[in-house]
C-alpha positions in Angstrom: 87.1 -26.3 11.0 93.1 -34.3 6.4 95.5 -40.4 5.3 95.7 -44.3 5.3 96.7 -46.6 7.3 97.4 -50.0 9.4 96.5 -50.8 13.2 97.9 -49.5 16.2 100.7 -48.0 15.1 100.7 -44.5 16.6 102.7 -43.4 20.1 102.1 -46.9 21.4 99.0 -47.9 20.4 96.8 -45.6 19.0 93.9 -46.1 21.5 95.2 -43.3 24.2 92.7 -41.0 25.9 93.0 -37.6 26.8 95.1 -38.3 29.8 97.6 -40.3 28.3 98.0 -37.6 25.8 99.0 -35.2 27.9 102.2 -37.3 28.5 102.8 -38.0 25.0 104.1 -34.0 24.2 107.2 -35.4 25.4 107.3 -38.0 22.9 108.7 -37.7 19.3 105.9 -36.8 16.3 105.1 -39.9 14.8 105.7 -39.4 11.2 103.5 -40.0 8.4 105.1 -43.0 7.1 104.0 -44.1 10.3 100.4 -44.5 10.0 101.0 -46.5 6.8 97.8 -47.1 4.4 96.8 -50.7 5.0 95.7 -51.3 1.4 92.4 -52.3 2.1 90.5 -49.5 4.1 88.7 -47.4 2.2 86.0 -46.7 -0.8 85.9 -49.1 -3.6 83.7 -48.5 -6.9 82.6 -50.9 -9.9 85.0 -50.9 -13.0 82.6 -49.5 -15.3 82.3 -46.6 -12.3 85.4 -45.4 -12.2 85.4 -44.5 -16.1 81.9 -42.8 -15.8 80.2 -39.8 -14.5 78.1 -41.4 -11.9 78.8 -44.1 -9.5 76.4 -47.0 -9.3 78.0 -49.6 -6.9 80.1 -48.8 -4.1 81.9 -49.8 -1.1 82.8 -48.4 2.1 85.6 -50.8 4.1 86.0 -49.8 7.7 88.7 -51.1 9.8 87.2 -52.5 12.8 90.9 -53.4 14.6 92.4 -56.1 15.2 92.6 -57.0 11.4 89.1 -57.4 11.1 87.1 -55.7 8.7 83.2 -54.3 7.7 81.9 -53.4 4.2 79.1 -52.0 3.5 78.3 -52.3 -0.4 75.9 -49.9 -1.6 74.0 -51.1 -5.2 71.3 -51.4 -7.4 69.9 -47.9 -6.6 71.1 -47.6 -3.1 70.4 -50.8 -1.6 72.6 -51.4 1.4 74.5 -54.9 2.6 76.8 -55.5 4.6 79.7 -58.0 5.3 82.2 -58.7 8.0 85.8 -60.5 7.3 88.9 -60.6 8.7 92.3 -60.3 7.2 94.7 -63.2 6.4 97.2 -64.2 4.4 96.9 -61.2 2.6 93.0 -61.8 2.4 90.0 -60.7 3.7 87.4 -63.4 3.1 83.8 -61.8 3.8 80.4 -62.8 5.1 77.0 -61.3 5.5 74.1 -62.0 7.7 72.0 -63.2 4.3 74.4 -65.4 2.9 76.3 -62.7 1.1 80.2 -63.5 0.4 83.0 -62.6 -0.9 86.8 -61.2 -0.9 89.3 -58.0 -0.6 92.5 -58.7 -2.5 95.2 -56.6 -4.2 92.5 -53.6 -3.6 89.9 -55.7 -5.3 86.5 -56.0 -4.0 84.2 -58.9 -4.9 80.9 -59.5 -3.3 78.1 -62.1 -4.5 74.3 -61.3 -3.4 72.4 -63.7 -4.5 72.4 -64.5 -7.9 74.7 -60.7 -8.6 78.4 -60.2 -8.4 79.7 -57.2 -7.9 83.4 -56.6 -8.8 84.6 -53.1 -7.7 88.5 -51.4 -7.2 90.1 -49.1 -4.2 89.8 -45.9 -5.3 91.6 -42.5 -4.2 89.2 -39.5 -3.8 90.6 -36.5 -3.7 88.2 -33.4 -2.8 88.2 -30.7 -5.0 89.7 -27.7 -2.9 92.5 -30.2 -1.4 95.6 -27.8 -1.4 93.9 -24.6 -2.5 96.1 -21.5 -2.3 94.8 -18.3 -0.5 93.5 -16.0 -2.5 94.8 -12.2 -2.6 93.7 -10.8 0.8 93.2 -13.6 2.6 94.7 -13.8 5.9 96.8 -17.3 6.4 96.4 -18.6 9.6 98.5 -21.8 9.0 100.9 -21.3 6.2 101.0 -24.9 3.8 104.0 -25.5 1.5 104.5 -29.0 0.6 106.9 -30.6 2.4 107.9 -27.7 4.2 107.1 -27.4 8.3 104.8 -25.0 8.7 104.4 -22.4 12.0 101.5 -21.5 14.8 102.7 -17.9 14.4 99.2 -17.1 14.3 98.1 -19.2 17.2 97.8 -19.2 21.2 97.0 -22.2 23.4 93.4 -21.9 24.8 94.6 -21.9 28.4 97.8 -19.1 27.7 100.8 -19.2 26.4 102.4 -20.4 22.8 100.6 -22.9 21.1 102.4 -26.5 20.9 101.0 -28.2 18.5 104.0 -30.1 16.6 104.8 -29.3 13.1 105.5 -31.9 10.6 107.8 -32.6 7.7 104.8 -32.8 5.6 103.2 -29.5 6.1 101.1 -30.0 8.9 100.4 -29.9 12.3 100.0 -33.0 14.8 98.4 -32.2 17.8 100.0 -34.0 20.6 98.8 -32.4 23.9 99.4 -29.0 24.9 95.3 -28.7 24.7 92.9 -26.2 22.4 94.7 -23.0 20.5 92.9 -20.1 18.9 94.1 -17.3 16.9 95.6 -14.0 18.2 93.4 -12.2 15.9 89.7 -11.7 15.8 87.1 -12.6 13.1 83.8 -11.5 12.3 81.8 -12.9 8.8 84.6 -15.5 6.8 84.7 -17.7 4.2 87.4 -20.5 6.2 88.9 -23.1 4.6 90.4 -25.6 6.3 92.6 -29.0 5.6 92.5 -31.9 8.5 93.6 -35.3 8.8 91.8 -37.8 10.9 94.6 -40.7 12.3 93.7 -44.2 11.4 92.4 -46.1 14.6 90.5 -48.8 13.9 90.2 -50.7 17.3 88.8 -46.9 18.5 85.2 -46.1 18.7 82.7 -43.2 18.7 83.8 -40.2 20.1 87.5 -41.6 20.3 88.6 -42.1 17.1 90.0 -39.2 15.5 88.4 -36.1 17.0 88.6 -32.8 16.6 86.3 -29.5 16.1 87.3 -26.0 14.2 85.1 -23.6 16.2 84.4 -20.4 14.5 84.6 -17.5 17.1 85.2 -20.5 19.5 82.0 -20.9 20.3 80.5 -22.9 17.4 81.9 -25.8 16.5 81.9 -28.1 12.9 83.0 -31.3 14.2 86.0 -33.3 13.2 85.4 -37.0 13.7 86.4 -40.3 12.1 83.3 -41.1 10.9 83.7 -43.2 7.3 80.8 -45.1 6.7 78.2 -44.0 9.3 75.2 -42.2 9.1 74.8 -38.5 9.9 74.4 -37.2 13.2 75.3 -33.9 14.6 78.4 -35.2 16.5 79.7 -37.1 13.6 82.1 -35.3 11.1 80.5 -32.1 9.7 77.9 -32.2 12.5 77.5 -28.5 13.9 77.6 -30.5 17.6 73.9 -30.4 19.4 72.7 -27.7 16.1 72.7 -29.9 13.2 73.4 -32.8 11.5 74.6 -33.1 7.9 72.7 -33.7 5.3 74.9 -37.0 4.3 78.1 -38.2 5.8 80.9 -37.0 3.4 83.7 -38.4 4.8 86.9 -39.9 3.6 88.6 -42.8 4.9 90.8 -41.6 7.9 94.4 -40.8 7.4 93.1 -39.1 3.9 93.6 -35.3 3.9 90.3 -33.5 3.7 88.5 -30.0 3.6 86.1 -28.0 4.8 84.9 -24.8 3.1 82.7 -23.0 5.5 80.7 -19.8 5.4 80.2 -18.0 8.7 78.5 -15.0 9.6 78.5 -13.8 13.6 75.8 -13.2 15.3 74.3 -9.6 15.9 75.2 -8.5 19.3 73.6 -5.5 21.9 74.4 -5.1 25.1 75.9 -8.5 25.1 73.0 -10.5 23.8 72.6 -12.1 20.8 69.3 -10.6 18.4 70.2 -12.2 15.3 72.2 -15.7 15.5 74.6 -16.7 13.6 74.4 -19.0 10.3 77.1 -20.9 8.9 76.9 -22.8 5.5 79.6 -26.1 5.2 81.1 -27.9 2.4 82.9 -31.1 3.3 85.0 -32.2 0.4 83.3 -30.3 -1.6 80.0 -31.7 -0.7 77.5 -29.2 0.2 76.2 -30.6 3.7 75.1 -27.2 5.3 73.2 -24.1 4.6 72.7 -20.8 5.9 71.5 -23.1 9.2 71.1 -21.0 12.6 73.0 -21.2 15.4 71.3 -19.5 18.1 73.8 -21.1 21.1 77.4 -22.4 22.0 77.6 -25.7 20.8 79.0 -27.8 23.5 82.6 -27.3 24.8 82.7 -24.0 23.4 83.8 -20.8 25.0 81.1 -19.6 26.9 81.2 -16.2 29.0 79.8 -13.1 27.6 79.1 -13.3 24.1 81.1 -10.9 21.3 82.4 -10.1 18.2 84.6 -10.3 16.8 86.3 -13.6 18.4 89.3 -16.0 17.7 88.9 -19.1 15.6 89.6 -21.9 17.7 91.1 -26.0 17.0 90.4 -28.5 19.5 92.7 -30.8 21.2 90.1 -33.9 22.0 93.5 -36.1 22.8 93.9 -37.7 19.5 96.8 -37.7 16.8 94.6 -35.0 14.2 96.7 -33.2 11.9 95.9 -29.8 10.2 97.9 -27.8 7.5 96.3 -24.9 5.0 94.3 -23.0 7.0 93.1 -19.4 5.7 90.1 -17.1 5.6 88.6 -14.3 3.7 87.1 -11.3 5.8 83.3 -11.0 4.3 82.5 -7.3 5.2 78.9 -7.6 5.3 
């Protein structure tokens, strides 16, 4: 505008609002090791799958809190079915609303539908531009080096001052209050790419779990959202909010590291209005899910005022744990 992990572990309890982040900058990071992966969230794909090109069956499991789980298997040429379970003694017995069964175990997935039995393993997805390097040129906006803290030497907060954002050991930044930064310098047309990590709540919903936005010229957001396993909307993850929805959900599982690779170009402005909006293309781990769509206003909780260019990029602070790290753009001079 990047992962794993086991309930309500964050800054007491995961589930905090924007108010009760505003507290929590006085708190200590937590770490990464403190979001642990749960070993049973996330995408699962038949045997057979994960030694071929193509994937024909696959799982989505969403932590729902509270040690309670949803899958939704996707088979036989994209029919959908989904089960419920919850987790004990290192088990996850599941159920569906047709009679469907079956079990997570040692990041196996079996589910019977009738007279089929699917048999799929947890697999690790990582997206193809995951830790990309800036070219020559490019201007770094947040420096990455493998466990290495980074800076926000190229960042102010929103409202004035330094940003606050916390580095990490890792690489990254956590935001923990301190609200929205931009850059100190101004953009125009860029090719961004960008590397975030959406916390793990699973007892969170909707809007609350795991938001963010990377507004180009701080006025048009690409969303940053939890949202593994849903449908596409424009407010879910790689939504361009109240503009566009994706064209499919291409989400990881949250406390995975992901990417977006975006194409912007500003809108033409005279005399302070806009004649020729802006468009912005978006791949979302590597998944094309936008192109050359229009913008022709500020999505919501933008910058508004008088409109120009160029303008800062701008991260959001929606009062959850999001990390970013590897943040860099190309200038496009035309």
């Amino acid at each position: 505008m990047l992962q794993r992990f086991m309930a309500l572990i964050l800054v007491g309890g995961l589930v905090l609002g924007a108010g009760a982040w505003a507290g929590a900058a006085q708190k200590a990071a937590p770490k990464a090791t403190d979001e642990p992966d749960d070993g049973i969230q996330g995408v699962y794909q038949g045997a057979d799958a994960l030694k071929a090109v193509s994937v024909k069956d696959e799982a989505k499991v969403i932590g729902q809190g509270g040690g309670e789980f949803k899958v939704i298997l996707t088979a036989d040429k994209g029919r959908a079915v989904e089960l419920t379970g919850k987790l004990e003694g290192g088990k996850v017995a599941l159920t569906g609303a047709g009679g469907e069964s079956g079990t997570i175990a040692d990041k196996k997935l079996s589910v019977t539908v009738g007279d089929k039995k699917y048999e799929l393993a947890y697999k690790v997805i990582k997206p193809p531009s995951l830790g990309q390097k800036p070219p020559a040129g490019a201007v770094v906006l947040l420096p990455f080096e493998e466990g290495k803290k980074t800076n926000l030497d190229a960042w102010v907060a929103l409202k004035g001052g330094p940003a606050t954002w916390v580095p990490q050991e890792d690489g990254s930044v956590l935001i923990m209050g301190g609200g929205d930064i931009q850059t100190k310098q101004e953009f125009t047309n860029v090719v961004l790419h960008v590397e975030f990590r959406c916390p793990y709540m699973p007892a969170a919903r909707g809007q609350g779990r795991g938001n963010s936005g990377v507004y180009l010229q701080s006025r048009y957001e690409v969303q940053v959202l939890d949202s593994f396993g849903l449908a596409p909307k424009d407010n879910e993850c790689g939504g361009l909010y109240s503009v566009a929805t994706p064209k499919v959900i291409a989400s990881l599982p949250p406390a995975r590291w992901q990417t977006y690779d975006i194409t912007f170009h500003a809108p033409t402005v005279e005399n302070g209005k806009i004649v020729k909006p802006a468009t912005m293309s978006v791949a979302h781990n590597g998944i094309q899910i936008h192109r050359d769509v229009k913008i022709d206003h500020v999505t919501t909780a933008g910058v508004g005022g008088p409109i120009k260019s160029p303008a800062p990029l701008m991260l959001q602070d929606h009062g959850n744990p999001v990390r970013f790290r590897n943040i860099w753009l190309v200038e496009l001079k035309d």
